[in-house]
C-alpha positions as CSV (number, residue, x, y, z in Angstrom):
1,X,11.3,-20.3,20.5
2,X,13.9,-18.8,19.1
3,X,13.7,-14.9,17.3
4,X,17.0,-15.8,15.0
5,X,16.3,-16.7,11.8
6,X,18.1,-19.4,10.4
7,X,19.9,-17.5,7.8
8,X,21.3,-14.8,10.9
9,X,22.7,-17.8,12.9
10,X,24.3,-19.5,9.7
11,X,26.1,-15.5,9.3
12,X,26.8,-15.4,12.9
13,X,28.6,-19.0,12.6
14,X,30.4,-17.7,9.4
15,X,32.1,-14.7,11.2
16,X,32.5,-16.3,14.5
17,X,35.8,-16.5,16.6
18,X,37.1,-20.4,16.8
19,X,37.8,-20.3,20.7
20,X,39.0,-24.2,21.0
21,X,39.1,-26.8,18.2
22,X,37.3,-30.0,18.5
23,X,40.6,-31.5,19.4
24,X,40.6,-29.5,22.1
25,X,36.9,-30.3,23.2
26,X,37.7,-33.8,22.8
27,X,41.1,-33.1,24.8
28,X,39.3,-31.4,27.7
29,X,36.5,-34.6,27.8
30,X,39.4,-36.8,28.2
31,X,41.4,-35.0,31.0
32,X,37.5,-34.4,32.6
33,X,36.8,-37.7,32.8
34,X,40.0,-39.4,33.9
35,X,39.4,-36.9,37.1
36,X,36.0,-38.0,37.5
37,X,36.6,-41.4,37.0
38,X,39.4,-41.5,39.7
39,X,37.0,-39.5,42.0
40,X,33.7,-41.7,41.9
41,X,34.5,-44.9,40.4
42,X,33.6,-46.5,43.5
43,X,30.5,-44.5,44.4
44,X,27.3,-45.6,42.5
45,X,26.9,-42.0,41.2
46,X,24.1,-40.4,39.7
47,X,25.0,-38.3,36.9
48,X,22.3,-35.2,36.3
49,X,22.8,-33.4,33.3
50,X,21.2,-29.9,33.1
51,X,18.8,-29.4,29.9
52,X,19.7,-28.6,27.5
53,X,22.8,-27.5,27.0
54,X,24.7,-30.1,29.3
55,X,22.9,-33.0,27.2
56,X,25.9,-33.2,24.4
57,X,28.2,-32.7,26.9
58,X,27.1,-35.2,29.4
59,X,26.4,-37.5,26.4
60,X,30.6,-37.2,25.0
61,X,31.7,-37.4,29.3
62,X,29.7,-40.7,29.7
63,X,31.2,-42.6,26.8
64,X,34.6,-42.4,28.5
65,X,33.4,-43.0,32.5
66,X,34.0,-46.8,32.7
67,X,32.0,-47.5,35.9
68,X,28.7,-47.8,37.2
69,X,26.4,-45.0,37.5
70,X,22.7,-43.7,36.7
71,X,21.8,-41.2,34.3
72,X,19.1,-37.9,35.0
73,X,18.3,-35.4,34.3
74,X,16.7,-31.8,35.6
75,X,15.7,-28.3,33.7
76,X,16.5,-25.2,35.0
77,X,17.5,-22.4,32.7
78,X,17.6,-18.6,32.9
79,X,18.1,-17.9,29.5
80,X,15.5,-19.8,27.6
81,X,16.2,-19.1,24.0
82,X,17.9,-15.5,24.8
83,X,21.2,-14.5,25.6
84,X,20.9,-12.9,28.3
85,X,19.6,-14.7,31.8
86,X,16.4,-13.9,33.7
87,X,14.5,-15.4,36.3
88,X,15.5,-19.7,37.0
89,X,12.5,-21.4,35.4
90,X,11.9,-25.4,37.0
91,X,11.0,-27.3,34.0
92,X,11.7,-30.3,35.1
93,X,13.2,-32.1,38.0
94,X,15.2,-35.4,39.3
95,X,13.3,-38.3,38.5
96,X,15.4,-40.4,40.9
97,X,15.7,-39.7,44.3
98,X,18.6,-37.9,45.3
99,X,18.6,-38.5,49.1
100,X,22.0,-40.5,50.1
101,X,23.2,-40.5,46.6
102,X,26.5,-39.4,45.3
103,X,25.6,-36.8,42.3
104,X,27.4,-35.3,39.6
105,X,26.2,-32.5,38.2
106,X,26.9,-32.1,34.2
107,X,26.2,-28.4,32.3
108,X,27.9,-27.0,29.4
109,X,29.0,-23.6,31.0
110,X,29.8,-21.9,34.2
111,X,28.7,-18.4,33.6
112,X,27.2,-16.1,36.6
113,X,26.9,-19.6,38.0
114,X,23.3,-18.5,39.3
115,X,21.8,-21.6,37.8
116,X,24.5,-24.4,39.4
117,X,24.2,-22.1,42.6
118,X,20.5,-22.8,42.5
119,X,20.6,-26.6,41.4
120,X,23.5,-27.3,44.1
121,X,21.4,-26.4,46.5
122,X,18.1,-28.0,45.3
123,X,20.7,-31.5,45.4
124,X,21.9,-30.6,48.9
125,X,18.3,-29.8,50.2
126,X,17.4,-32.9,49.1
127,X,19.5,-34.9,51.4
128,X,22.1,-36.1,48.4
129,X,25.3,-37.6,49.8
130,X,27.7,-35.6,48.0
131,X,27.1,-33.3,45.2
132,X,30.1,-32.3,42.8
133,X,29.9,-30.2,39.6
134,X,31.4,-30.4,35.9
135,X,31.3,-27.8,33.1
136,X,32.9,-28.1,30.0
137,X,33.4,-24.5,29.7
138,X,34.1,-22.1,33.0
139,X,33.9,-18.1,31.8
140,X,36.5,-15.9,33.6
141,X,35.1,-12.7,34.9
142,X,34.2,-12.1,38.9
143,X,30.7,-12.0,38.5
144,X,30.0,-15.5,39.9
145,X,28.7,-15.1,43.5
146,X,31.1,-16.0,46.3
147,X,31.9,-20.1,46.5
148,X,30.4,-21.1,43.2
149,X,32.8,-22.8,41.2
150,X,32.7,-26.4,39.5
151,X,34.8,-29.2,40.3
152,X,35.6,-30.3,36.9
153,X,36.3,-27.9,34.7
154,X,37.5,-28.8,31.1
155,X,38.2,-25.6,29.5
156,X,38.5,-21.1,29.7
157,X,37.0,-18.4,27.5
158,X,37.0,-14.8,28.2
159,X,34.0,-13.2,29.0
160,X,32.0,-13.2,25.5
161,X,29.3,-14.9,24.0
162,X,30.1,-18.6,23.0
163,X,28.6,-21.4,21.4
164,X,29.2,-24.7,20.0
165,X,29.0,-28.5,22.0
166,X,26.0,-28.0,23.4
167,X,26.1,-24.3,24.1
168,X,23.4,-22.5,22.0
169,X,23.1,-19.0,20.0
170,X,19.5,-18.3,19.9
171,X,18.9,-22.2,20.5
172,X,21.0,-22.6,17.0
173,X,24.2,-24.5,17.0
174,X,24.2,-27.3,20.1
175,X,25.2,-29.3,17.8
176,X,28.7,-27.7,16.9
177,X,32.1,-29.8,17.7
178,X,34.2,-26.6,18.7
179,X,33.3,-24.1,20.8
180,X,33.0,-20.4,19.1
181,X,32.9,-16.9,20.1
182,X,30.2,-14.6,18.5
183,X,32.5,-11.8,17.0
184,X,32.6,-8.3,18.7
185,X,31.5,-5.4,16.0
């Protein structure tokens, strides 16, 4: 539940940074999915997208893959509601089973990576064929633990607190076309 008040996120939104357009969203989506689609066209692959933020961006990324695949989901979050990340929480897992499959793993960001790190290996412990990662947004900083890296990768911010297309401030503003940088006082 989130501790922002509506009125603090619509100020937050007001003063925020514009870090890439919706053209640019929609730009990165496009170059995303071309990649993908040349990469697992022939696969059967399960797509997972990772509550909650990777639900818009899974949901704009499978309008443009024009193949066959199945759609899941699985809940693992760190932050829940704050922005900074604690302990990964399980909320909920693969309904399918991921043994022998070809997955692709959709989130909206690739921050300390601890989460992907965690649900990689969950997928690869599993017995799943072939696991691959996409993010919309990939932070630059060396924080990220040695190897962890996504295999799509549609767009770069510096290190700062973003939100917009499915990543949240204070579990306000998902829903955002652009992607946004809260502004540095």
């Amino acid at each position: 539940m989130s501790r922002v008040t509506v009125e603090a996120a619509q100020r937050v939104l007001r003063e925020a940074e514009c870090l890439h357009s919706a053209a640019a969203v929609e730009a990165a989506l496009d170059r995303m999915a071309a990649a993908i689609t040349r990469d697992f066209r022939d696969r059967n692959p399960l797509v997972l997208t990772v509550l909650t933020g990777g639900i818009v961006v899974t949901g704009h990324l499978l309008t443009r893959l024009d193949f066959p695949l199945q759609l899941d989901y699985l809940h693992a979050t760190r932050y829940q509601g704050d922005t900074h990340g604690g302990e990964l929480a399980w909320i909920a897992h693969p309904r399918f089973p991921l043994a022998g499959r070809h997955l692709l793993i959709v989130d909206d960001i690739l921050d300390e990576g601890l989460t992907l790190q965690a649900v990689v290996a969950h997928c690869r412990a599993s017995g799943a064929a072939s696991v691959a990662t996409a993010v919309l947004v990939r932070k630059r900083h060396d924080r990220r633990p040695p190897g962890v890296e996504a295999d799509y990768v549609g767009l770069e911010v510096e290190d700062r607190y973003v939100f917009g297309f499915g990543m949240d401030y204070h579990d306000y503003h998902r829903n955002l076309p652009a992607i946004y940088a809260v502004r540095e006082r």
